[in-house]
N, C-alpha and C positions, 0 to 999 in steps of 0.2 A: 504494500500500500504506500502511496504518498508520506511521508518522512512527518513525524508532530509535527516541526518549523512550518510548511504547508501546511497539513491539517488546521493549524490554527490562522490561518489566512483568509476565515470567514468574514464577509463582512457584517456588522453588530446588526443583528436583528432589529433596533431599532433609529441606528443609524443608515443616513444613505452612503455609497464609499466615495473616497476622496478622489479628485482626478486626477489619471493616470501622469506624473512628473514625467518629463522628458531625461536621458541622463545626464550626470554629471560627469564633471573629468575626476572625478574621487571613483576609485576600486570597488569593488564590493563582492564579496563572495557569491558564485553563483546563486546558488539554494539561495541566499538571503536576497538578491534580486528576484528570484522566481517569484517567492510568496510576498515579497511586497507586490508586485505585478498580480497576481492571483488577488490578493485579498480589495482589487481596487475592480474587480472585473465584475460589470453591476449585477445584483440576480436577476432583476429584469423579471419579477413572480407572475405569474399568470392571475391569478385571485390576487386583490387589493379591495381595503386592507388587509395584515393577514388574523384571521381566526382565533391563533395563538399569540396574540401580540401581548395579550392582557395579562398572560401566564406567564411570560417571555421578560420584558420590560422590567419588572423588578430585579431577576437576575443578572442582565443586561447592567442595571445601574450598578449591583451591586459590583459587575467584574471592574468598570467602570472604576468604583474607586481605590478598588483591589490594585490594578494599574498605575493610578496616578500616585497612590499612596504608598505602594508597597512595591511598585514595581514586580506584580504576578499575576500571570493570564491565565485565564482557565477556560478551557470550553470543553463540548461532550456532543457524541452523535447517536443514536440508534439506528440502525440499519436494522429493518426486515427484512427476510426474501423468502417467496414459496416456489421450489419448482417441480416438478414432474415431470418423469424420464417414459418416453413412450416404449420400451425394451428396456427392460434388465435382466442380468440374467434368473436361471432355472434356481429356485430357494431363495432366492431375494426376498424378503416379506413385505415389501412395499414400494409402490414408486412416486413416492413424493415426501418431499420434508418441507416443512414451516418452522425457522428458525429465525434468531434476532443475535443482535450484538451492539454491547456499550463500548464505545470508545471514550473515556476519558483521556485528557490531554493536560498539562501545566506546563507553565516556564516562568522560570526567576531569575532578573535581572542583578544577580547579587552584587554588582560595578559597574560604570563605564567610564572607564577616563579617557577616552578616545584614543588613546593611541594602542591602550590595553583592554580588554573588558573579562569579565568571567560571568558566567550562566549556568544553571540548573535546566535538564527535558526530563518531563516522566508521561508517560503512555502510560494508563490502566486498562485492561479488556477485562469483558464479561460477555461468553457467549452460553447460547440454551437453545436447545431443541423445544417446538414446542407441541404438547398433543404426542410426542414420538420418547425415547428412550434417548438419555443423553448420549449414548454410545452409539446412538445410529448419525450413521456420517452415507449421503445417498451416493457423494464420489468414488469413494472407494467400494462399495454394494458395487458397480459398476465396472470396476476395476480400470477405471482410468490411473494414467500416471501424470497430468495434466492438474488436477485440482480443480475440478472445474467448479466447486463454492468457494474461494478464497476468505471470505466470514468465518469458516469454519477453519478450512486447512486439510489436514490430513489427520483418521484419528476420532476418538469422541472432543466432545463440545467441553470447553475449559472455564468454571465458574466465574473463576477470577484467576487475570496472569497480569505480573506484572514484567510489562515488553520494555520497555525504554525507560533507565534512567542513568542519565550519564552528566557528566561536568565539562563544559564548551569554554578554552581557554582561548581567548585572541590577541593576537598580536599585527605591529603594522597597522593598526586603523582596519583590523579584520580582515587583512589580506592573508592570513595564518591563522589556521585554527587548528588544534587537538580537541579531540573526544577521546572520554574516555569514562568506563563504566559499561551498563549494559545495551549496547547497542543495537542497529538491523544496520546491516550493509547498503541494501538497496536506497538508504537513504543517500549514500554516499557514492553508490557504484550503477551502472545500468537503469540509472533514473529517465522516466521520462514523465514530461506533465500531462500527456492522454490517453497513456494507456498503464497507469500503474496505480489505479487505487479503488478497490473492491467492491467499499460501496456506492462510488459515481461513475465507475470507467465501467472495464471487463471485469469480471469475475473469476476466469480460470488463471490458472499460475504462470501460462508462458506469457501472458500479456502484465504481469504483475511482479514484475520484475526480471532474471532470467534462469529457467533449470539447469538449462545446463553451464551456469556460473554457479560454481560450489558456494553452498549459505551463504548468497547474496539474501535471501529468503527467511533469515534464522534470525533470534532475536535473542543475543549473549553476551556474555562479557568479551570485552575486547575494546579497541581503542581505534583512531582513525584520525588522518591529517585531512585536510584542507588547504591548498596553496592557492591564488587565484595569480596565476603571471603576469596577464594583461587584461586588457578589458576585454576578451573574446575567450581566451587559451585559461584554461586550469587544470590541475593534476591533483587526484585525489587516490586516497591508499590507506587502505581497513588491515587488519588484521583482529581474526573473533574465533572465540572457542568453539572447533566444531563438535563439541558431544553437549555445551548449552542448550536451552531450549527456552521458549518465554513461561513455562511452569515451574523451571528450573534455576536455583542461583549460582552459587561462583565458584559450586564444591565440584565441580569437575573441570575445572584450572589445572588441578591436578595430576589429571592425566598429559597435560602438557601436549594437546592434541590443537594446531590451529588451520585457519586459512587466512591464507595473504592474495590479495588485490589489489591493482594500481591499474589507473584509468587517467588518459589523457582524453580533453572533452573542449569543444570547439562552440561558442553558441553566439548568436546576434538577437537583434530586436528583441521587444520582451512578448508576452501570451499575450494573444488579442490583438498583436500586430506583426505580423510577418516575423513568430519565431521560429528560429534554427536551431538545432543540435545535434551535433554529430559528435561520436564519443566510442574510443575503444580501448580495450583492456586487456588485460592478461593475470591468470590467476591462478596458486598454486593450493594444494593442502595435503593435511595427514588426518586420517581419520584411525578412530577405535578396532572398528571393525569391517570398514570396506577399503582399506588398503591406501596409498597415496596415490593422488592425481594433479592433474595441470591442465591448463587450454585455456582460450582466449575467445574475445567476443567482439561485435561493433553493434554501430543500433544509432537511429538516427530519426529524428523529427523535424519537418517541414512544411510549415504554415505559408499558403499563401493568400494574396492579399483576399482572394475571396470567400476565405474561411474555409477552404480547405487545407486539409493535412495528412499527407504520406507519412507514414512512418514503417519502422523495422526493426528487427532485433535477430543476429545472427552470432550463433556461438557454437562453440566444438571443442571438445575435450575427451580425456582418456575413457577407456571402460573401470575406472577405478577411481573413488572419490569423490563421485557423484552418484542419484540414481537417472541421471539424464546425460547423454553423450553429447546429445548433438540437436539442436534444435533451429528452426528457419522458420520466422514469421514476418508478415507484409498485412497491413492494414493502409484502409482512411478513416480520418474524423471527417465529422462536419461542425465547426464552431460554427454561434451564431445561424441554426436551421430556422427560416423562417423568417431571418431577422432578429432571433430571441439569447441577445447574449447568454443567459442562462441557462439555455439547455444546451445538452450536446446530443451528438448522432456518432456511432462509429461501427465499423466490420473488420475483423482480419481473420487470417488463416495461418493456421501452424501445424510445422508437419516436425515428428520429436521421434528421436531415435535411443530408445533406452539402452543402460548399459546392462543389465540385464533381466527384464521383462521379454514377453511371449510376442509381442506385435508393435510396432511403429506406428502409433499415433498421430491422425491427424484430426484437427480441429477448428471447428470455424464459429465465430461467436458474434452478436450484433446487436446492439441495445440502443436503445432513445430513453435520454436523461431529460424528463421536465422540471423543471423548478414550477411548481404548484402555487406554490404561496412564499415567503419571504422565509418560512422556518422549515420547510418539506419539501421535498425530491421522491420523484414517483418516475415511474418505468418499468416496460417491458424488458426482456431480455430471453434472446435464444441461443441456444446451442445444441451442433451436431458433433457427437463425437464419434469419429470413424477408426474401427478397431483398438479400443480401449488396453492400455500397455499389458495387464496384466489380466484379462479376462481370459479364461481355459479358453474360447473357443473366439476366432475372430466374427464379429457384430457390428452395428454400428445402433446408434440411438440418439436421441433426441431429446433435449432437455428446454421446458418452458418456463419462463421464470418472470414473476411481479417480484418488485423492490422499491420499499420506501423507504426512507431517511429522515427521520426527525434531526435537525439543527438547533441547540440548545444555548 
């Protein structure tokens, strides 16, 4: 998903957002240019006013002076989705789940002296089955190797995890940053703003970040640089524990098990106006119990002026040290469908080659994001999954899916 620093690039439910600044000749960390861009991009709600304003609006003041006073942000999502798979396989007991997930979000401004600053992220999740058995997960019933509910994951449903909490050191006027603590990579490696975040993008995992980049996906202790070289060029580089998990804390350091990634990344203009990214990597690990691996990736996003947007994500690596070798995906967005800054539209297709699973995986996904009202996001979402990684016997099926998004 989308990294906290974006997730929290909502704009105030009861505020309208500020318009978009032109740049300056001052640096600035990518990430920290994105979600200023992001959080200034109007919702533009279908319904006005909105219904929940009333409910909304106290909270709203209260972050308000949490911010000016304390220097501390906080925000929260609920994402529902129900989908239903037209084929499953033979003992499957069901084919549909209805499930939710909270995202809580904070960040503490503990200094800035501009030339230095230091900060606080912490991520909380809480997801639940609902009506079904927490242990029922319909992706893997399926035996995909794709993920195709990323809310969930891979696995039963997790009450409460604590994903992100790390300490952001800057230096340079934030030309320099470490992280460090419990991290997710993908905040730092193989990012992209249209197709990596769960509950407004895609839903499956090749679109939500990359499989076959070792736990770009994972959510653990470990640390990450930040350099930005120029106003275009920056080079970022994680290293995280791969036997971590986001249920798990820091007692498997110990195994002294990592992965290392470094990524060189190219971008212009910001979202909403003719943005560019193009970015590739290379990346190593040891793992516990599936041996060491390597391989590298690229991946690229391209807005043009008419609100459309190519993008891609190509990657290849060993049969060892991942459960994904080899993955090729190509999609388009549509910013702006209809004229409606707020929603989005997108398609792509991914064809994934496990390192060892029964079948090659291909996958095509395609969803319309409406912004409803100023505090909710509603949409449809489809997916065909053709010969699912790990299913005894090659199939294909089709997954239907509603998704709404409370904005808190």
């Amino acid at each position: 998903m989308l990294p906290p620093l974006l997730s929290w690039g909502q704009p105030s439910q009861t505020k309208p957002p500020a318009p978009v600044k032109q740049e300056t000749d001052e640096l600035k960390q990518q990430l920290d240019v994105d979600a200023a861009a992001l959080s200034k991009i109007p919702a533009d709600p279908l319904v006005r006013p909105d219904p929940l304003a009333p409910i909304f609006q106290p909270v709203d003041k209260l972050s308000d002076r949490l911010v000016q006073s304390a220097r501390l942000k906080f925000g929260a999502t609920y994402t529902f989705l129900n989908q239903y798979a037209t084929i499953v396989p033979d003992g499957t007991a069901r084919h549909n789940q209805l499930s939710g997930r909270l995202d809580f979000t904070g960040a503490w401004s503990v200094y800035d002296h501009g030339s230095s600053a230091g900060s606080m992220s912490l991520l909380v999740r809480s997801g639940t089955n609902i009506g079904v058995s927490q242990q029922f997960n319909l992706s893997d019933s399926i035996g995909s190797g794709l993920y195709l509910n990323c809310l969930q994951g891979g696995g039963p449903q997790e009450p409460i995890t604590l994903n992100v909490l790390y300490w952001r050191q800057d230096f340079f006027a934030k030309r320099l940053s470490f992280y460090v603590g419990k991290i997710h990579p993908n905040e730092f490696v193989t990012l992209s703003m249209f197709n990596n975040d769960e509950r407004t993008q895609f839903l499956n995992g090749a679109n939500d970040g990359n499989l076959a980049v070792a736990y770009d996906g994972t959510y653990a202790a470990g640390g990450a640089v930040e350099f930005q070289a120029t106003r275009h060029i920056y080079i970022h580089a994680i290293a995280v524990d791969t036997e971590g998990a986001q249920q798990r804390n820091i007692e498997t350091l110990v195994d002294r098990k990592f992965a290392e990634d470094v990524e060189l990344g190219w971008r212009s203009g910001s979202l909403g106006e003719q943005y560019r990214h193009i970015r590739v990597g290379i990346w190593r690990d040891d793992t516990k119990n599936n041996g060491s691996g390597y391989g590298g990736g690229i991946g690229f996003d391209h807005e043009f002026e008419n609100g459309l947007v190519p993008f891609g994500r190509f990657a290849l690596g060993t049969s060892t040290g991942t459960a994904i070798k080899q993955v090729e995906g190509i999609g388009l967005a549509r910013v702006r469908p209809f004229g409606r800054r707020g929603d989005l539209f997108a398609m792509a297709f991914n064809y994934s080659e496990p390192s060892n699973g029964k079948h090659h995986e291909s996958l095509f996904e395609s969803f319309y994001r409406l912004r409803l009202t100023q505090s909710i996001n509603i949409g449809p979402d489809l997916e065909v999954s053709i010969h699912p990684t790990y299913a005894t016997k090659a199939y294909s099926t089709t997954l239907l899916g509603a998704r709404m998004e409370i904005i808190f």
